[in-house]
TORKOL-4160 file (C-alpha; in steps of 0.2 Angstrom, whole numbers, padded with zeros to 4 digits, m for minus):
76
<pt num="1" X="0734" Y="0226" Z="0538"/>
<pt num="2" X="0752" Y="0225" Z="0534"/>
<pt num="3" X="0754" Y="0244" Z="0530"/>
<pt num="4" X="0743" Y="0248" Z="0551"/>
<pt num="5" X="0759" Y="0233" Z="0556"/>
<pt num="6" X="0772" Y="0247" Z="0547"/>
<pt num="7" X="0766" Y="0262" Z="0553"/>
<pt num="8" X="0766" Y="0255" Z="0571"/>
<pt num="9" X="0785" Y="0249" Z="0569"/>
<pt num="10" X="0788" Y="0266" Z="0564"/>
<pt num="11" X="0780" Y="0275" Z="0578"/>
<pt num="12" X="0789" Y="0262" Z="0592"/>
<pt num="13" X="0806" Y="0265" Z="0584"/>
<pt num="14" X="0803" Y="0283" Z="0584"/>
<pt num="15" X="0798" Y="0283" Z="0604"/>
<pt num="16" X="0814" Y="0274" Z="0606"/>
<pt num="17" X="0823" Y="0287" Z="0601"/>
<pt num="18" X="0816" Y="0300" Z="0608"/>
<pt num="19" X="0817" Y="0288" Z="0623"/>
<pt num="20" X="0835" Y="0285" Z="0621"/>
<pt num="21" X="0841" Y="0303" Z="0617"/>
<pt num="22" X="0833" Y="0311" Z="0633"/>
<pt num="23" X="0840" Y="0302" Z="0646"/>
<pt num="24" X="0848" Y="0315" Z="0655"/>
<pt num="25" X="0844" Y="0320" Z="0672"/>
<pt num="26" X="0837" Y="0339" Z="0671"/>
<pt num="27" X="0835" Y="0352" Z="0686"/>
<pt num="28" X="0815" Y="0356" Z="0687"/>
<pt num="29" X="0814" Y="0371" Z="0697"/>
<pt num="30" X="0795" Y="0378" Z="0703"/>
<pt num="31" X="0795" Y="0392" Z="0716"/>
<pt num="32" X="0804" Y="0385" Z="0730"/>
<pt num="33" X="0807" Y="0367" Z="0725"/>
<pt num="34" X="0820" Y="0358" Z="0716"/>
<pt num="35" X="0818" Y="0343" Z="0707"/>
<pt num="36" X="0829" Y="0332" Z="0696"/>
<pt num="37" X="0820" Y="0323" Z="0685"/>
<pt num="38" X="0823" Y="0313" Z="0668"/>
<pt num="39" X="0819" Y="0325" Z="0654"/>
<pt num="40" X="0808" Y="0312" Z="0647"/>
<pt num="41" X="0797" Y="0312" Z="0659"/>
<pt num="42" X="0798" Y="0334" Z="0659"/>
<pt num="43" X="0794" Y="0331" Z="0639"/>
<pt num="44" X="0778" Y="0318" Z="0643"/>
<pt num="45" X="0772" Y="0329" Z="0659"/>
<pt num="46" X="0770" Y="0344" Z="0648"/>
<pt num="47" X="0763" Y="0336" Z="0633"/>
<pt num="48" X="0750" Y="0328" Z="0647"/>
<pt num="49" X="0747" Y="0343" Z="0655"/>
<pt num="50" X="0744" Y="0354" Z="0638"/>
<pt num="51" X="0731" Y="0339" Z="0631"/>
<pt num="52" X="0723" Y="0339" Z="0648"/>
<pt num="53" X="0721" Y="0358" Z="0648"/>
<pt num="54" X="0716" Y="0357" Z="0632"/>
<pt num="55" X="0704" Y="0343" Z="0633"/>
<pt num="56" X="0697" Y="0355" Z="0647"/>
<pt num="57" X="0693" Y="0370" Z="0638"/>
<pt num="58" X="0686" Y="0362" Z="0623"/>
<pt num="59" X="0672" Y="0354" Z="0633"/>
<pt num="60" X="0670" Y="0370" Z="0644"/>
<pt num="61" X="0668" Y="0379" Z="0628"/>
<pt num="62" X="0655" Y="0366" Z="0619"/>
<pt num="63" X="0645" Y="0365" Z="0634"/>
<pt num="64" X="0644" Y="0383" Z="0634"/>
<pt num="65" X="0640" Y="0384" Z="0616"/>
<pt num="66" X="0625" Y="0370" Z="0619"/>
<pt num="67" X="0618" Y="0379" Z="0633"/>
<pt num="68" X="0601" Y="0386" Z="0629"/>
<pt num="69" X="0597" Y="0403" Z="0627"/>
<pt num="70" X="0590" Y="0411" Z="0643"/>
<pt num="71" X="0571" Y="0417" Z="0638"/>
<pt num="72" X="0570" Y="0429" Z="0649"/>
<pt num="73" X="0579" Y="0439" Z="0637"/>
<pt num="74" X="0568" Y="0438" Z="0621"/>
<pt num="75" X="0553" Y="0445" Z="0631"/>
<pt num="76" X="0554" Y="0465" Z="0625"/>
């Protein structure tokens, strides 16, 4: 219990820092809009965009792989 109450602390101390050291405002530019936007956010949108494609594909892919085999083709 004491070491889950460590690794916790660890990983909020690291998110403030991460926090704290990309404050800055950044230009986001996407055809023809431009965006300021804190490069936190840029960091998070990206990392939940990447998982959520991710997360995507993976279950496209074991859905695909479950589907049964179509009989139609054994018959010879």
């Amino acid at each position: 219990m004491q070491v889950k109450k460590i690794l916790i602390g660890i990983l909020l101390f690291l998110l403030l820092l991460i926090t704290v050291q990309n404050l800055t405002v950044v230009e986001v530019k996407f055809l023809f809009w431009k965006l300021g936007i804190n490069l936190l956010l840029v960091i998070l949108l990206a990392f939940l965009i990447g998982n959520s494609v991710g997360w995507l594909l993976k279950s496209l892919y074991s859905r695909q792989k479950t589907a049964k085999p179509d009989q139609n083709l054994n018959k010879t």
